[in-house]
C-alpha positions, 0 to 999 in steps of 0.5 A, spaced: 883 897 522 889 901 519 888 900 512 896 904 511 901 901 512 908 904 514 912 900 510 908 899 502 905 892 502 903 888 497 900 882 497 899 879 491 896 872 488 898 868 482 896 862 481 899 859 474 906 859 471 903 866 465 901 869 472 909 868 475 911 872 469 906 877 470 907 878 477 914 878 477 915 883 471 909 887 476 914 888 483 920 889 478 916 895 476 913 897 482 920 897 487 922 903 482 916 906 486 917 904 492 924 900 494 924 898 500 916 895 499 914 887 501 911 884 497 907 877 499 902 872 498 903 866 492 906 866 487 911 861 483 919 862 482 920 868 477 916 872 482 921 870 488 927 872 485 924 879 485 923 877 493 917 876 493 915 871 500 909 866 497 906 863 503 904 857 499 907 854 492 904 857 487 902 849 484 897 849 489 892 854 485 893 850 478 888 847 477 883 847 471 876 846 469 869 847 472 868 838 474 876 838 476 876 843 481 871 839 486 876 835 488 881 841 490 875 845 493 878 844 501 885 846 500 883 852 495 879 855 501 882 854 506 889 858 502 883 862 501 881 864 508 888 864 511 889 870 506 884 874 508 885 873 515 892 875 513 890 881 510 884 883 515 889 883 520 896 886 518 895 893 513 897 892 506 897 898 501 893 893 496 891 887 494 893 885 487 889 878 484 893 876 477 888 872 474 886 866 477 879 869 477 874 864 481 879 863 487 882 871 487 875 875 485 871 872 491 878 874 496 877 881 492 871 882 493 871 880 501 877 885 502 874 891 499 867 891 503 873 891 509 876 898 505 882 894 503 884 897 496 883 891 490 886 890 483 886 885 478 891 884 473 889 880 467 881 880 465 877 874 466 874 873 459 867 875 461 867 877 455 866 871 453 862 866 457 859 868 464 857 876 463 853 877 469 860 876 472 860 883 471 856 885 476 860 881 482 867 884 479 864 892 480 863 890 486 871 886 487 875 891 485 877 898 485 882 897 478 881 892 473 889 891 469 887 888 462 892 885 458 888 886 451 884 892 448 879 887 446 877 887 452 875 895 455 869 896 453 864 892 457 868 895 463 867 902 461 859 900 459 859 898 467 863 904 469 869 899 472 875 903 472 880 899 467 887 900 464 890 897 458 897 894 459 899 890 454 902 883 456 908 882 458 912 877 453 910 882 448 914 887 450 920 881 452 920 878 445 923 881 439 919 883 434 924 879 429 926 872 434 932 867 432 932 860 430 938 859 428 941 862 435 935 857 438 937 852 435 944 852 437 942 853 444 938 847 444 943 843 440 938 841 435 943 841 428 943 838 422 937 838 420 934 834 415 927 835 416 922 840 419 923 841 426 916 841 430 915 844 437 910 840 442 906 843 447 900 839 451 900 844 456 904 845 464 898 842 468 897 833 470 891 834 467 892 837 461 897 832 460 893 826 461 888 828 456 892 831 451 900 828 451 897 822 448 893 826 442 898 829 441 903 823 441 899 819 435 899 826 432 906 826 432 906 819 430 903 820 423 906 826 421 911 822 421 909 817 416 908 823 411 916 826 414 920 821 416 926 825 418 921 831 424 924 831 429 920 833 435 921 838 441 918 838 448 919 844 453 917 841 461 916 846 466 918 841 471 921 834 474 914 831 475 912 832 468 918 830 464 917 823 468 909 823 465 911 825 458 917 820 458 912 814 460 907 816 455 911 816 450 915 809 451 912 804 447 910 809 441 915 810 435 916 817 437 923 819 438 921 826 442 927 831 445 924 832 452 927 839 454 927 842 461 924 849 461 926 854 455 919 853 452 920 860 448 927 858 444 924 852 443 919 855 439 923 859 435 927 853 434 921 850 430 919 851 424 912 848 426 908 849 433 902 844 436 900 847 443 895 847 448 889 852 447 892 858 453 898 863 452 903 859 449 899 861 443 899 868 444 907 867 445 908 863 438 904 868 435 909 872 438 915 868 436 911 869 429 910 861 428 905 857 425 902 854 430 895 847 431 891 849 437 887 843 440 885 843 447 879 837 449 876 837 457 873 832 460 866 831 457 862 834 463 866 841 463 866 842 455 858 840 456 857 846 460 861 850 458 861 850 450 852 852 452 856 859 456 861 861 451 859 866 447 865 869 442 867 864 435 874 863 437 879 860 444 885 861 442 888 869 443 891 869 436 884 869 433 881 873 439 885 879 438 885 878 430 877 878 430 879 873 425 880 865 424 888 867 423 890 860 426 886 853 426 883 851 433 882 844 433 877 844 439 874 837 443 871 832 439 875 836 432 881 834 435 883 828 432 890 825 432 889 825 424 886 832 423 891 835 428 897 832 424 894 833 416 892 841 418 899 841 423 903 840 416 899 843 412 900 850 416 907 849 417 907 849 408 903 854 407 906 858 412 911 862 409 907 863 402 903 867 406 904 874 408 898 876 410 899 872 417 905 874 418 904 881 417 898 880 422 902 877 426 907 883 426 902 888 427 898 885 433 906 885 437 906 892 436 899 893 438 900 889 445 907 893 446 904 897 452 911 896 457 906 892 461 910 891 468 911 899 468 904 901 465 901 897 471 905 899 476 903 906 474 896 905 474 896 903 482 901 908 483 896 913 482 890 909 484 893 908 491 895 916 491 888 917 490 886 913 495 891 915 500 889 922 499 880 921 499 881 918 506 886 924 509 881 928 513 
């Protein structure tokens, strides 16, 4: 087959809502490389404003967790073959996985065995946990795009090719955000008290194990603060509906918000979030901010035997230090999330070693990333394209 199309095609693969933000920011940048490209394969709404065609809905790929993935398991290789097939069988000028390791690394893997040039944007954290990945990701990918400089050296000791970009909502935030203005925004006025931002996470699961937490959390902070008042960002209809029913019954009055999730953030003077990128966008809206996160008894057993590195959250990861509290598993507890959530929010704007931290990690990761990785596979395409001229 012809690996050159006659018209740049990308096929791109973006499995979760920080991926479509990712992906987005991605062809925006490489259409001023080549304008009239096709950009096709999965990916969420941000991604299709930019024109991108997704073959399936994004929300088809988000699931998470070693056990709760089973059950998925058919679909999610099906979607996989059908991708293959297509890339096999239409030329493509690359492939380009964003995140989504485990469904996007054995695609990539496959595809460069049949010549196909492959990329992936957003390192797996094989850092962390599960290092012998390393060996099968030499094998999977012509380009590694990492987000964090935390994160290059275990790929140049196994003389992978790896740019570090930076990270998109780095570059998206202002260094100094708002509150007043997003307050506005949300209509949120005449406070009494301390406004709180509530996020347990975009996915049903997530949700079910951690709404109800957080719920009775919110729920004693106020026995300490009568007058909180708690905001809720939904990423979509369905999760408005779930939260709404577990908070009926409780003596949380919670506004529930459709999308907006970075206004709400700087609405609040507080933030209580699930362990993923949200934090790295409240550290990057500068707020203090709990970090919880509990999985199924099963996946937490094996997976807290692999982990290797002492933090979860980016915060810490990228500070190398325990710069805001993690509350993980069996620690996440309604009355330790409460107390630590209120006493972070006190202690927060006495303490100008974490906000200056804060400040300096922003700059850090301010990379312009859409167009630093746009770059990088520009010139890894043209250097191939050049290799296989006769």
């Amino acid at each position: 087959m012809s690996n050159t199309p006659s018209v740049p095609r990308y096929v791109i693969v973006a499995g979760e809502a920080s991926g479509d933000i990712l992906g987005a920011n991605l062809i925006e940048s490489l259409k001023k490389f080549c304008p009239d490209a096709i950009f096709e394969g999965i990916g969420g709404p941000l991604m299709a404003a930019q024109g991108f065609q997704s073959v399936v809905p994004m929300d088809r790929l988000s699931v998470m967790g070693l056990v709760e993935v089973l059950g998925r398991l058919p679909e999610l290789l099906k979607i996989r073959k059908s991708l293959y097939q297509d890339c096999v069988d239409r030329p493509l000028t690359a492939f380009i996985g964003i995140d989504s390791p485990d469904f996007t690394l054995p695609l990539e893997r496959r595809l460069k065995e049949k010549g196909v040039l492959t990329i992936h944007y957003v390192s797996p954290s094989v850092w962390a946990w599960r290092k012998k990945r390393i060996f099968k990701i030499k094998k999977s990918v012509d380009l590694m795009l990492a987000l964090f400089p935390f994160e290059l050296p275990i790929y140049q000791q196994h003389d992978i090719s790896v740019e570090c970009v930076g990270h998109t909502l780095a570059d998206n935030i202002p260094l100094n955000c708002d509150q007043a203005q997003s307050r506005e925004k949300l209509n949120i006025v005449n406070t009494a008290g301390p406004v709180f931002a509530v996020l347990p996470g975009s996915r049903r699961g997530e949700v079910e194990r951690l709404a109800p937490l957080f719920i009775e959390s919110m729920s004693k902070v106020l026995k300490d603060q009568p007058d909180a008042r708690f905001i809720i960002p939904v990423v979509n209809d369905d999760r408005r509906e779930q939260i709404a029913s577990l908070l009926k019954g409780s003596n949380v009055d919670a506004i529930i918000v459709d999308g907006q999730s970075r206004d709400v953030m700087i609405a609040s003077d507080a933030i209580l979030l699930a362990s993923g990128t949200a934090a790295l966008e409240a550290m990057l809206v500068k707020k203090p901010m709990v970090v919880a996160y509990r999985f199924t008894k099963l996946t937490y057993a094996i997976m807290s035997r692999m982990i290797k590195v002492p933090y979860v959250s980016l915060p810490n990861l990228l500070a190398n230090k325990a710069l805001v509290p993690e509350l993980i598993q069996d620690d996440a507890t309604p009355d330790k999330l409460a107390k630590t959530l209120l006493t972070t929010w006190q202690e927060f704007k006495e303490n100008q070693d974490i906000q200056q931290t804060y400040l300096d990690l922003h700059k850090m990761l301010r990379k312009n990333a859409g167009a630093t990785a746009a770059q990088a596979i520009v010139d890894l395409v043209e250097r191939k394209q050049a290799e296989r001229k006769p």
